[in-house]
N, C-alpha and C positions, 0 to 999 in steps of 0.2 A: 504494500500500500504506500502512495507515493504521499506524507504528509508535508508540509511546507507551513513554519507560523514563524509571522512578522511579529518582533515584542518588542519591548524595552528595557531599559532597567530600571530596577526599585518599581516594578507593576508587579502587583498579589496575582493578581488574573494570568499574568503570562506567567508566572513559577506556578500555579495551579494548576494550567493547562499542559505544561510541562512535564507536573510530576503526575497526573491522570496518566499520561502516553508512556511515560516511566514505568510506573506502577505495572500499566499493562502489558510492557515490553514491544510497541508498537516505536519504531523508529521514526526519526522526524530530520525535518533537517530546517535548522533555522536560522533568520536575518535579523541581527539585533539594531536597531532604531541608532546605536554606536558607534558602529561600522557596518553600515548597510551600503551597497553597493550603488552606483547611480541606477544600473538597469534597476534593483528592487526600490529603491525611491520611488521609480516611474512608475512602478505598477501601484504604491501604497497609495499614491498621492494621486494618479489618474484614477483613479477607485473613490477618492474621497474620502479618504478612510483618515480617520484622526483621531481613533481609540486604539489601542492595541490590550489583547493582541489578535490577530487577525490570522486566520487559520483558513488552508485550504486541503479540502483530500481529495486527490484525484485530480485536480485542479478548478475545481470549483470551490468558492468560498461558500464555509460553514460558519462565519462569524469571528465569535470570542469562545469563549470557557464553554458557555453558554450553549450555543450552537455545536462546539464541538461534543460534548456531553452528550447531545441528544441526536447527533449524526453518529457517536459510537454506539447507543443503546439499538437506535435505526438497523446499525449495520450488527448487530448482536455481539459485541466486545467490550 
Protein backbone atom coordinates (compact mmCIF):
# COMPACT_ATOMS: atom_id res chain seq x y z
CA UNK A 1 0.00 0.00 0.00
CA UNK A 2 1.46 3.19 -1.23
CA UNK A 3 0.90 5.69 1.81
CA UNK A 4 2.33 9.39 1.57
CA UNK A 5 1.55 12.10 4.77
CA UNK A 6 2.56 15.77 4.49
CA UNK A 7 3.06 16.98 8.50
CA UNK A 8 4.83 19.19 10.43
CA UNK A 9 6.47 19.54 13.43
CA UNK A 10 5.23 19.89 17.15
CA UNK A 11 1.48 18.64 15.34
CA UNK A 12 -0.22 15.97 17.99
CA UNK A 13 -2.26 14.82 14.71
CA UNK A 14 0.76 14.04 12.55
CA UNK A 15 2.67 11.91 15.55
CA UNK A 16 -0.93 10.26 16.00
CA UNK A 17 -1.39 9.45 12.52
CA UNK A 18 2.17 8.21 12.44
CA UNK A 19 2.09 6.15 15.37
CA UNK A 20 -1.65 4.44 14.12
CA UNK A 21 0.58 3.34 10.71
CA UNK A 22 3.23 2.22 13.30
CA UNK A 23 1.27 0.49 15.41
CA UNK A 24 -0.09 -1.40 12.57
CA UNK A 25 3.08 -1.95 10.78
CA UNK A 26 1.77 -0.35 7.59
CA UNK A 27 4.68 1.61 5.88
CA UNK A 28 4.43 5.29 4.89
CA UNK A 29 6.66 7.56 3.44
CA UNK A 30 6.71 11.12 4.60
CA UNK A 31 7.36 15.04 3.73
CA UNK A 32 7.88 17.20 6.75
CA UNK A 33 6.54 21.00 6.36
CA UNK A 34 10.88 21.35 7.27
CA UNK A 35 12.30 20.13 4.46
CA UNK A 36 9.67 19.59 2.14
CA UNK A 37 10.69 19.43 -1.26
CA UNK A 38 9.43 22.23 -3.97
CA UNK A 39 7.63 19.41 -6.06
CA UNK A 40 5.78 18.52 -2.44
CA UNK A 41 5.10 22.20 -1.62
CA UNK A 42 3.39 22.27 -5.18
CA UNK A 43 1.05 19.68 -4.42
CA UNK A 44 0.37 20.88 -0.50
CA UNK A 45 -0.26 24.31 -1.48
CA UNK A 46 -2.04 23.68 -5.18
CA UNK A 47 -4.41 21.47 -2.97
CA UNK A 48 -5.17 24.28 -0.58
CA UNK A 49 -4.33 22.60 2.02
CA UNK A 50 -3.10 24.57 5.33
CA UNK A 51 -3.62 21.97 8.20
CA UNK A 52 -1.46 19.01 8.26
CA UNK A 53 -1.23 16.48 8.24
CA UNK A 54 -2.46 15.46 5.18
CA UNK A 55 -2.41 11.91 4.11
CA UNK A 56 -2.93 10.09 0.86
CA UNK A 57 -3.38 6.16 0.05
CA UNK A 58 -3.09 5.05 -3.13
CA UNK A 59 -2.82 8.53 -4.07
CA UNK A 60 -5.97 9.86 -3.38
CA UNK A 61 -6.22 12.18 -0.26
CA UNK A 62 -7.97 10.76 2.86
CA UNK A 63 -7.59 13.99 4.95
CA UNK A 64 -5.96 14.04 8.40
CA UNK A 65 -5.86 11.58 11.41
CA UNK A 66 -9.38 11.65 10.84
CA UNK A 67 -9.89 10.41 7.58
CA UNK A 68 -7.09 8.23 7.63
CA UNK A 69 -8.70 6.21 10.70
CA UNK A 70 -11.73 5.74 8.90
CA UNK A 71 -10.01 4.85 5.38
CA UNK A 72 -8.13 2.07 7.54
CA UNK A 73 -11.25 0.79 9.34
CA UNK A 74 -12.94 1.00 5.32
CA UNK A 75 -10.05 -1.00 4.03
CA UNK A 76 -10.32 -3.52 7.31
CA UNK A 77 -6.74 -2.66 9.15
Amino acid sequence: MNIIIYSKSNCPNCTAAKRLLDDKGIGYEEFTADGMTPEAIEVVCGLGIRQMPQIFIEGQRVGGLAGLQAALKELGL
